[in-house]
C-alpha positions in Angstrom: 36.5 -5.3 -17.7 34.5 -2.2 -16.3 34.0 -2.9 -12.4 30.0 -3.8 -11.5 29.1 -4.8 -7.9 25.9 -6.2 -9.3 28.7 -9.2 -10.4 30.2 -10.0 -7.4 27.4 -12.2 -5.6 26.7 -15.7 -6.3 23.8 -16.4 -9.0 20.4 -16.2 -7.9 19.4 -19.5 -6.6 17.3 -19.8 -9.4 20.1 -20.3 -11.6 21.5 -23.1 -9.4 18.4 -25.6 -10.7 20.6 -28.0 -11.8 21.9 -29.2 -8.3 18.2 -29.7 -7.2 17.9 -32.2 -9.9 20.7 -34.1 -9.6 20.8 -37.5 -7.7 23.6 -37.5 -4.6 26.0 -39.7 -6.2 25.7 -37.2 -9.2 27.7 -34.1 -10.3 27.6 -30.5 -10.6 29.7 -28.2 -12.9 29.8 -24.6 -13.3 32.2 -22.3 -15.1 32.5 -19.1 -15.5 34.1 -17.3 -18.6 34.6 -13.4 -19.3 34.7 -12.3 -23.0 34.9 -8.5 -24.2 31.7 -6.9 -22.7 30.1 -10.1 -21.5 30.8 -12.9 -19.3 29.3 -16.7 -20.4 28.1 -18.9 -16.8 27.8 -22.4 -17.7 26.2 -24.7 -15.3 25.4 -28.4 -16.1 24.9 -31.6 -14.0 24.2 -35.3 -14.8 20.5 -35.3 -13.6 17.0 -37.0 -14.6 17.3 -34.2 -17.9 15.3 -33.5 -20.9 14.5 -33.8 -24.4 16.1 -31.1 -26.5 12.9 -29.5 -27.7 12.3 -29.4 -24.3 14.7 -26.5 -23.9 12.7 -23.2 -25.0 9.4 -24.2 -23.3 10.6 -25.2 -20.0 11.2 -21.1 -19.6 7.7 -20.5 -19.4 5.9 -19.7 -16.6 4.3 -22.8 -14.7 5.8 -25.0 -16.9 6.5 -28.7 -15.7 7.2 -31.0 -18.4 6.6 -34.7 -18.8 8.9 -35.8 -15.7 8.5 -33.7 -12.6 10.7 -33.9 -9.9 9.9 -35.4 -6.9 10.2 -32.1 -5.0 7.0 -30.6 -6.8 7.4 -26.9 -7.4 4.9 -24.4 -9.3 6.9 -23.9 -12.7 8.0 -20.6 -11.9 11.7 -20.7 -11.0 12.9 -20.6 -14.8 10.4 -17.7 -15.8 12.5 -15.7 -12.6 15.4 -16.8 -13.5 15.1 -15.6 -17.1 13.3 -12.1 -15.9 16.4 -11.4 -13.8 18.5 -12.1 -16.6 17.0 -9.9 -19.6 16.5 -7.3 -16.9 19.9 -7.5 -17.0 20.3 -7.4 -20.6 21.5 -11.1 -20.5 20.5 -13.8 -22.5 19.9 -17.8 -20.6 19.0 -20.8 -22.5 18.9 -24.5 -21.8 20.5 -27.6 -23.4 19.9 -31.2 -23.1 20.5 -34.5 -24.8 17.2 -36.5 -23.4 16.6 -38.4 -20.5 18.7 -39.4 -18.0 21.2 -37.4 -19.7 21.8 -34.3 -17.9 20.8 -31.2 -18.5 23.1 -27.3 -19.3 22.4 -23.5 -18.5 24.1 -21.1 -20.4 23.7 -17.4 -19.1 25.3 -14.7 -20.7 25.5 -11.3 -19.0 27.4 -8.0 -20.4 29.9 -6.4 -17.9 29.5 -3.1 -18.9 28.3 -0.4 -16.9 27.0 1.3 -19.7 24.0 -0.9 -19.8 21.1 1.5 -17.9 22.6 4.0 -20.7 22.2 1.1 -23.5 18.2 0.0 -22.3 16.4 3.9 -21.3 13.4 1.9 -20.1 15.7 -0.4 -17.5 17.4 3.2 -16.0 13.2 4.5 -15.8 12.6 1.6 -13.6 15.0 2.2 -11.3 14.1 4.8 -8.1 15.1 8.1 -8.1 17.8 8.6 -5.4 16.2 12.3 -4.7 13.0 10.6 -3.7 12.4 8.5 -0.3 12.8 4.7 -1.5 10.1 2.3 -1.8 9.1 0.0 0.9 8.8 -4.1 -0.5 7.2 -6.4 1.7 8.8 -9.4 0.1 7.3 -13.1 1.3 8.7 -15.8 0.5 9.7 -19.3 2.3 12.7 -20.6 0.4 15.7 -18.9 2.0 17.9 -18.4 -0.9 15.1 -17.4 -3.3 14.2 -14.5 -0.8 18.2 -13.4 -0.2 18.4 -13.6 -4.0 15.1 -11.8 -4.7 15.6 -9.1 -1.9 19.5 -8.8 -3.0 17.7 -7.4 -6.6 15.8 -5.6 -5.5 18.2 -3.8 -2.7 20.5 -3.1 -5.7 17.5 -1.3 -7.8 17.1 0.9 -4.8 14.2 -0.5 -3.1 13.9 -1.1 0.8 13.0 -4.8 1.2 11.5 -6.0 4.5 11.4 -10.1 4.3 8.5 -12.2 5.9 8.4 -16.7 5.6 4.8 -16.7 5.7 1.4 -15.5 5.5 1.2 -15.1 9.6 4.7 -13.0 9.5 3.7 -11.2 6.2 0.6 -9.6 8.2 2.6 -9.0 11.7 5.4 -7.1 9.3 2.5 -5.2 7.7 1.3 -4.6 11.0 4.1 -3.1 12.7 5.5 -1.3 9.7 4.7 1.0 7.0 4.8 -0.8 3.1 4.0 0.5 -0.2 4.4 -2.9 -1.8 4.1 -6.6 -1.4 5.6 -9.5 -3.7 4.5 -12.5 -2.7 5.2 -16.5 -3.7 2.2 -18.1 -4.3 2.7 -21.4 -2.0 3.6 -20.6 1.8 4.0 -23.0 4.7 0.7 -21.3 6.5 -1.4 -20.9 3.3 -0.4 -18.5 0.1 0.1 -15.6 -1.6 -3.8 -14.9 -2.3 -4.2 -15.3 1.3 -2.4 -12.9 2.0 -3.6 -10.4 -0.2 -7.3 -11.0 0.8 
């Protein structure tokens, strides 16, 4: 198996979904399987769930479905979780047997570092190393969405300068020089449009 230090992290928080719906007296598995060129994460718990028809959909972005958990959210931490993924040449998909019944993520990523080689319009994305980096204002509240996020996009090449709100956002922007911002929507002190007006 070809080394890859993009590997050796934990999975974005993203992919850890399944814990956030799962009641306390509940459980969490995840296992972790290499093949040739690929290695299979499984994660599944015995939470609220979903219908199996359910599985494709609940990928899109803002989706909710017919049972929302009590901790609310904007529908968007699937659509990331998949982006990171295919960016990564991966494949994720979603099982589940109906309510009540638990619910299963399957990702699939390949351990290859040929894959920039494999996908020209990934390696075209990523900075030039000849060139001064990028400078990402990156706001976002939930701690291990932002360490995931700004771990991505440290890795691309980016410079990533992390703010928990609109009020910090603007001091950062303030004090320091940025060519970009990426923004969550919903932040303690107002959101992401906020900010941008």
């Amino acid at each position: 198996m070809a080394k890859s230090t993009r590997r050796t992290k934990k999975p974005p928080a993203k992919l850890q979904r399944p814990r956030a719906k799962t009641k306390a007296s509940g459980r969490t598995m995840a296992t972790a399987n290499a093949h040739d060129g690929s290695i299979t994460i499984t994660v599944s718990d015995t939470g609220i769930g979903f219908d199996a028809e359910m599985g494709a959909p609940m990928f899109e972005p803002f989706h909710q479905g017919p049972r929302r958990a009590p901790q609310g959210g904007l529908g968007l931490g699937l659509a990331i979780a998949r982006g990171l993924v295919e960016a990564h040449g991966g494949t994720i998909a979603a099982r589940g047997d109906g309510p009540d019944s638990g619910a299963c993520f399957v990702v699939e990523l390949p351990t290859t570092t040929a894959l920039l080689v494999d996908v020209p319009h990934l390696a075209a994305q990523v900075p030039s190393a000849t060139r001064e980096p990028l400078t990402i204002l990156l706001v976002e509240d939930h701690e291990d969405t932002a360490t995931a996020l700004a771990f991505v996009l440290e890795h691309a090449g980016y410079t990533v300068k992390l703010a928990h709100s609109v009020q910090q956002a603007i001091a950062t922007a303030k004090a320091s020089e940025v060519d970009m911002v990426v923004s969550d929507l919903g932040l303690p002190d107002g959101s992401g449009l906020d900010l941008v007006r």
